[in-house]
C-alpha positions as CSV (number, residue, x, y, z in Angstrom):
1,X,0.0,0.0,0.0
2,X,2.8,1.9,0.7
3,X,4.9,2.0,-2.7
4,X,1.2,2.7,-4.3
5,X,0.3,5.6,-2.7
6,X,3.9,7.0,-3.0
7,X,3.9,6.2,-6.9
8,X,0.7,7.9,-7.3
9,X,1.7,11.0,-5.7
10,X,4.9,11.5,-7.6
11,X,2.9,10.2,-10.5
12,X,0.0,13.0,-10.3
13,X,2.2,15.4,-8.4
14,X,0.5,15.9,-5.6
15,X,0.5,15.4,-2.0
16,X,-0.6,12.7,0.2
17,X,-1.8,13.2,4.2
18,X,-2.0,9.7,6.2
19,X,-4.1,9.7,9.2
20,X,-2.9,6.9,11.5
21,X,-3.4,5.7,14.9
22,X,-0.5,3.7,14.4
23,X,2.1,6.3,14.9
24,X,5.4,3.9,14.8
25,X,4.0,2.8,11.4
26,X,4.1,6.4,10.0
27,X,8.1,6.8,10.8
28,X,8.7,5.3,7.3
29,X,5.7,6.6,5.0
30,X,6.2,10.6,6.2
31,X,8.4,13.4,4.9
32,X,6.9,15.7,8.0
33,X,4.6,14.0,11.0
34,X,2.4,15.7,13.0
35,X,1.8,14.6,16.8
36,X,-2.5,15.8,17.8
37,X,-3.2,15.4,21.1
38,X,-7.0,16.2,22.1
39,X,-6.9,18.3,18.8
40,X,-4.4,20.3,19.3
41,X,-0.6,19.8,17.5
42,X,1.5,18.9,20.0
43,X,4.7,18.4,17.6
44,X,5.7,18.6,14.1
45,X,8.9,18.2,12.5
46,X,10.6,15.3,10.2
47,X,10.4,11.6,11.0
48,X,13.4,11.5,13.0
49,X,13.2,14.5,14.6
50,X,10.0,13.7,16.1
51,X,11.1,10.2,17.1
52,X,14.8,11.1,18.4
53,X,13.9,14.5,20.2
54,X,9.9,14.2,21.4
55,X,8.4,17.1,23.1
56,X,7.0,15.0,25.6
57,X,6.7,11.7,27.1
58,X,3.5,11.5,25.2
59,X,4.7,11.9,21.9
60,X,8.0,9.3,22.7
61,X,5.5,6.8,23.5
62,X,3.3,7.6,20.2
63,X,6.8,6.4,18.7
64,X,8.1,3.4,20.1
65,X,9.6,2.2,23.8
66,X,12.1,4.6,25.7
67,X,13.8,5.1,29.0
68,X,13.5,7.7,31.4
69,X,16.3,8.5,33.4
70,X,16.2,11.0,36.6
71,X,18.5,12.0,39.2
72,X,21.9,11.1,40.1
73,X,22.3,8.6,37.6
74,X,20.9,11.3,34.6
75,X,23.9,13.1,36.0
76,X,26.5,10.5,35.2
77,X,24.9,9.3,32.3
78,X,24.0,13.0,30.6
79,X,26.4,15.4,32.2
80,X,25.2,17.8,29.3
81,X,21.6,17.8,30.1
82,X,20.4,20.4,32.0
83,X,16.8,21.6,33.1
84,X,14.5,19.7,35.6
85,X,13.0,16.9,33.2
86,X,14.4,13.3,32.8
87,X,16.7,12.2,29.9
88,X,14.6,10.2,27.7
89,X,16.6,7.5,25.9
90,X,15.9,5.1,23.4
91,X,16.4,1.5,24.0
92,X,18.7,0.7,21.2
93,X,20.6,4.1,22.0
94,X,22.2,2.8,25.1
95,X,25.8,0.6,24.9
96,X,26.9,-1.9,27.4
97,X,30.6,-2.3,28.2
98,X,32.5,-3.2,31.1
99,X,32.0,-2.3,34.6
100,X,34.7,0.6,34.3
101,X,32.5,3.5,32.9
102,X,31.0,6.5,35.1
103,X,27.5,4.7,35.3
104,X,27.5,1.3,36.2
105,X,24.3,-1.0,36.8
106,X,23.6,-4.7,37.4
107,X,21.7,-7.0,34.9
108,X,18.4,-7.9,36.1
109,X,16.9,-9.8,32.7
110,X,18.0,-10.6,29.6
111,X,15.1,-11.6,26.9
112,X,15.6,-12.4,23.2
113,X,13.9,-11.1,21.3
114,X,15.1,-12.5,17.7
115,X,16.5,-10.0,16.3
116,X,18.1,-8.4,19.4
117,X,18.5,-9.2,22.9
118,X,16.6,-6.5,25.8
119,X,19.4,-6.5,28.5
120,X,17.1,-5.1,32.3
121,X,19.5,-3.2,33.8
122,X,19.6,-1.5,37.4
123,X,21.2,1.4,37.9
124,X,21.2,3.0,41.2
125,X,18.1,4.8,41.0
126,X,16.8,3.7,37.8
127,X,16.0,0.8,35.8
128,X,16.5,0.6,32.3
129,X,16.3,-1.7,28.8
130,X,18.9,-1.8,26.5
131,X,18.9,-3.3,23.3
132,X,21.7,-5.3,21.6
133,X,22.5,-6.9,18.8
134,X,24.7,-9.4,21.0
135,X,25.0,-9.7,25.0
136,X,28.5,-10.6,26.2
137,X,27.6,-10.8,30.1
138,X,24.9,-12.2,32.3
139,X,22.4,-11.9,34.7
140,X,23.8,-10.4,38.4
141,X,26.7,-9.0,36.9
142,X,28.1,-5.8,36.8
143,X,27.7,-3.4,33.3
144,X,28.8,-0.2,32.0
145,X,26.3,1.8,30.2
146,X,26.5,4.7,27.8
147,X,24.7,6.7,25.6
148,X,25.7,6.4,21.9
149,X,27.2,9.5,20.2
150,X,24.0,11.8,19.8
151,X,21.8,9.6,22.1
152,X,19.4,10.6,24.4
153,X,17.1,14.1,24.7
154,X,16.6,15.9,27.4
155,X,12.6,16.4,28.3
156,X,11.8,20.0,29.9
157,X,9.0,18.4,32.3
């Protein structure tokens, strides 16, 4: 359905608007997406704007899972963001590496998933899910986690 509506609006030149209440499912039709809440736009900007830096804990959730992190361990994790609100970071944003780094957690739960593995991690005041292509450690022990290059966005409330 996809490919035909895209070939019909290059083909007459026009453009298309997709109404969804699937929002994760519009990350790959749009050009621009724009978030409604109770009827009033809560953000608009390009697919991976609005999926890598939501306004709101609202709009991340529209878009797929996150994590939010708060406190001293947003501190360690995210010494560049400032302001009030929790970091909000994506699942397959986070790396794992040895228990070395500033923020250091324990493995609760490792699930696979198929195509990746969810690593539960606790951290001192948080708990969070990372996702990985591969998992070199196991459950009680000790992990370093990071933010990838870029990761992460800071929410103002």
């Amino acid at each position: 359905m996809q490919r035909i509506v895209e070939a019909m609006g290059r083909q007459l030149g026009i453009t298309c608007l997709l109404v969804s209440h699937d929002a994760a499912d519009t990350l790959s039709w749009a050009d621009r997406i724009m978030v409604l809440r109770r009827g009033q736009v809560v953000q608009e900007g390009s697919p991976e704007q609005v999926y890598k830096q939501p306004v709101d804990e609202y709009t991340a959730g529209l878009f797929g899972d996150y994590n939010l992190i708060s406190g001293a361990d947003k501190l360690l994790l995210a010494p560049h963001a400032h302001g009030a609100g929790p970091f909000l970071v994506r699942p397959e944003q986070f790396r794992l590496g040895p228990a070395t780094s500033a923020l250091m957690g324990h493995v609760r739960a490792i699930r696979f998933f198929g195509s990746f593995y969810e690593v539960e991690v606790q951290l001192s005041a948080n708990v969070v899910r990372v996702w990985a292509g591969s998992v070199a450690t196991s459950v009680g022990e000790a992990v370093g986690i990071s933010v990838v290059a870029g990761g992460g966005w800071q929410l103002s409330s």
